[in-house]
N, C-alpha and C positions, 0 to 999 in steps of 0.2 A: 317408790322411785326416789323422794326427796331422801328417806331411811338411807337406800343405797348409797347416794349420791355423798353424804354426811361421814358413814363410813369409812369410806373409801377416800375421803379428803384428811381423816383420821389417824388410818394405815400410813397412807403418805407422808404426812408430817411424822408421825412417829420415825416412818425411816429417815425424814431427811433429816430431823434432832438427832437420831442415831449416825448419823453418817461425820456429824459435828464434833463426835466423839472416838472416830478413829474403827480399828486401826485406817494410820498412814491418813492422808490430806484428801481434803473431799476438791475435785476438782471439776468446775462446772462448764459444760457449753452454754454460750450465750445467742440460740434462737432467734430470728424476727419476724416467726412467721409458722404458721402448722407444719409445714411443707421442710422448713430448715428444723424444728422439734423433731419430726419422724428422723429425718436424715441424722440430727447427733445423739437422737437415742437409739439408730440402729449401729453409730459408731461405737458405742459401748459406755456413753456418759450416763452415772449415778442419779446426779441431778441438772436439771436445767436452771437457768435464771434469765427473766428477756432483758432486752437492749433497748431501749429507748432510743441512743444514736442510730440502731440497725434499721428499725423499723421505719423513724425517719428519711432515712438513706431509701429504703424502698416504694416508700411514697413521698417522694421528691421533697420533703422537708427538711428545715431546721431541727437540730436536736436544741429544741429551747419549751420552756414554759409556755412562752408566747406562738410556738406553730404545732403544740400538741397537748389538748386539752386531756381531763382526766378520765371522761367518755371513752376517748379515743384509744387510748393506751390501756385501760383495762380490758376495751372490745379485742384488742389487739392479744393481749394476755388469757383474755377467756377464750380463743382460738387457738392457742399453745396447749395450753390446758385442756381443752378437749380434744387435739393432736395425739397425747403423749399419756403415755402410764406412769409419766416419771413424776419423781417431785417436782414444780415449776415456784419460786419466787420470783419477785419482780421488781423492778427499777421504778419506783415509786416515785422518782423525781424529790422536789421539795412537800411533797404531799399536797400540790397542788393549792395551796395557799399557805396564807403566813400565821394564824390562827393555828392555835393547837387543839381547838374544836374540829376545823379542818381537816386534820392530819388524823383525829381520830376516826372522824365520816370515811375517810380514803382507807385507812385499815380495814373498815367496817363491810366497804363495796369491794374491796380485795379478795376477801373474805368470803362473800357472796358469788365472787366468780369462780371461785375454787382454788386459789393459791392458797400455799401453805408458807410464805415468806414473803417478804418484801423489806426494802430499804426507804428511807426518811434520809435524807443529808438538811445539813445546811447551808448550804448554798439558795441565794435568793432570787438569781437570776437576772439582779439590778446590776449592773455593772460599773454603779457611784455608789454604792454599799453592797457588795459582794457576800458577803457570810452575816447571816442573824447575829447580834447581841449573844452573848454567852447565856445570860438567862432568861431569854425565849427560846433559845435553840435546844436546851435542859426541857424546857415545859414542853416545847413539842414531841418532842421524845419521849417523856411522863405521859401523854394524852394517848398517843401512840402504842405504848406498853399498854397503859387501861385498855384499849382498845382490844387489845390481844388477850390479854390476861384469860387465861382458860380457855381459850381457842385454839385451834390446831394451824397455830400462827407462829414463824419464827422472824420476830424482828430485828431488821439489821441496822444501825444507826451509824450516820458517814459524817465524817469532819472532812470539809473539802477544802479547809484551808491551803494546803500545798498545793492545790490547783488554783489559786488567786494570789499566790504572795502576801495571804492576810495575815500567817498565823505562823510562828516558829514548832519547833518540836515538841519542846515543851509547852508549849501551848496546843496543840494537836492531843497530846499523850492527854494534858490536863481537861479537854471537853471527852474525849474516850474515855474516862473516868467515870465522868459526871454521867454522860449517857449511859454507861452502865450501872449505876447506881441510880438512873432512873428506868429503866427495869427493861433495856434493851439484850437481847441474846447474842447479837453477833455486832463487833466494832469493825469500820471499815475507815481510809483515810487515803486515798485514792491519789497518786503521786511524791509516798512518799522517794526521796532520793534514791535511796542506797540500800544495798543490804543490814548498815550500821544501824539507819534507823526502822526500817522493819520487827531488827532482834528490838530495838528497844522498845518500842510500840511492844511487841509479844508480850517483852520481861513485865512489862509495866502495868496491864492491864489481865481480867479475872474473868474473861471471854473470849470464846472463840473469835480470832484476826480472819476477815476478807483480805485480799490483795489481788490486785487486777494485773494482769498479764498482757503483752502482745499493742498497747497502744503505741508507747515508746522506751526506746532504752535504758537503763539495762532490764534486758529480757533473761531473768534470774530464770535457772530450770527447779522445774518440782521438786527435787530432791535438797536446792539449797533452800529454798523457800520452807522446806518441810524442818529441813536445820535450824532455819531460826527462828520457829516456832509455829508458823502459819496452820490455820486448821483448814482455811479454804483459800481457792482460789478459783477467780472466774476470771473471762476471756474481754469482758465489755464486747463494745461496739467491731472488735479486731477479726472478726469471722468476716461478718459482714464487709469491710474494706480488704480483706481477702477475695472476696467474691468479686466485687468491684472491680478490683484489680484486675481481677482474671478476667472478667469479661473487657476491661479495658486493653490488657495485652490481647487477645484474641480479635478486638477489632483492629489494632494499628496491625497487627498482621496479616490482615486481609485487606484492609485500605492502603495500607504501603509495600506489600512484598505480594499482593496475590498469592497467597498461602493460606492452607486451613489446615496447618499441624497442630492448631488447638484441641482439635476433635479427638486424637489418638490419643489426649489424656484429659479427655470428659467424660462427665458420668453415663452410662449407656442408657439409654432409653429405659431398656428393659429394667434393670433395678431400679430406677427412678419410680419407674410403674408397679412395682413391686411394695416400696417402699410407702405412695399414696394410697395401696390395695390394703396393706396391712398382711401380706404376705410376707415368708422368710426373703430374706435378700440373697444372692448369691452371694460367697465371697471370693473374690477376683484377685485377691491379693498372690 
């Protein structure tokens, strides 16, 4: 069984490195739950990658260090992953401590749940020192690689400077560097502005570019994104606060109009049941 199991985590990585390499943009749903994996792998997504905000968001939590331990969030991700046939990485957080021993343990029990990816950012979570030193942030990411190294592991290393006002472009482009030359696969850098500086993040850097979609504007489509070089893209936490929403409109419609025209464009029971069965789904479309 453990044979199969080994296998089979194998195959997957092999497709999801493969899918990094084209043709055309690997583009991910962002899961928080088995339940939401079956449903955007019967939408037709490649691969999956979870959400840490999502999951949060479903069990009435912070998306922070502080209200979701590194238990938590793998238990979370080992239930994606036994959901779905697809390839699943994972939102690794800061690897769960500031130690680049840490980050290697956390690749290690990733690894153990059956992912074939994950991300490391630098972000600390301190909010009076936001982003690690340049050279611990380098060593975590080194520890991280060893970790993976010959594993059917594809790691992704994030500069979250543009998310804290820490770090300018070139300073973003110059740790995407670094981490990949300390033996990261995939650079991510999560806010940059503009399409100007995306192409340049691309131009500048000798790995496949994440770029997250759907949090806030501008909401570039596939096609530009694929223009300026991008090889993936996932959704973040942005399904999830779709959901949200929806069930947020669907209540003030029923507490303020007495109406349940929600229903006419919800998912039907019957596919629903279909979809947890492991059954074909219809398609309704």
């Amino acid at each position: 069984m453990v044979a199969r199991r080994e296998m089979d985590q194998q195959a997957k990585f092999e497709a999801f490195a493969a899918l990094h390499r084209g043709p055309g943009v690997l583009v991910m749903g962002n899961p928080w739950d088995a339940g939401t994996a079956r449903l955007l792998e019967a939408a037709g997504f490649a691969a999956l990658a979870t959400t840490s905000a999502g999951y949060a968001f479903s069990v009435g939590r912070l998306d922070s260090a502080a209200g979701l331990g590194r238990e938590e969030i793998l238990g979370n991700a080992a239930e994606i992953v036994a959901a779905t046939a697809l390839p699943v990485t994972a939102d690794l957080e800061d690897g769960f401590g500031a130690a680049p021993e840490t980050c290697a343990e956390t690749i290690a029990m990733a690894l153990e749940v059956g992912l074939v990816g994950g991300s490391i950012e630098d972000a600390t979570g301190d909010g009076h020192a936001p982003i690690y030193g340049f050279d611990l942030a380098v060593e975590r990411v080194r520890a991280a690689a060893e970790a993976a190294r010959g594993k059917p592991f594809l790691l992704t290393a994030r500069a979250e400077g543009c998310l804290w006002g820490e770090a300018d472009l070139d300073q973003i482009i110059g740790r995407l560097v670094a981490f990949s030359e300390a033996g990261a696969d995939v650079l991510y850098a999560p806010g940059l502005p503009d399409l100007a500086a995306i192409r340049a993040v691309c131009r500048a850097v000798d790995k496949p570019v994440n770029v997250v979609m759907g949090l806030r504007p501008p909401f570039h489509s596939v096609a530009e994104l694929a223009d300026a070089g991008v090889r993936r893209i996932s959704v973040g936490g942005s399904f999830a606060r779709a959901a949200f929403g929806a069930v947020r409109a669907a209540a003030r419609e029923v507490l303020e109009e007495g109406r349940f025209g929600y229903a006419e464009t919800a998912m039907p029971g019957a596919e629903i049941a279909a979809l947890m069965s492991g059954r074909k789904v219809p398609d309704r479309r």
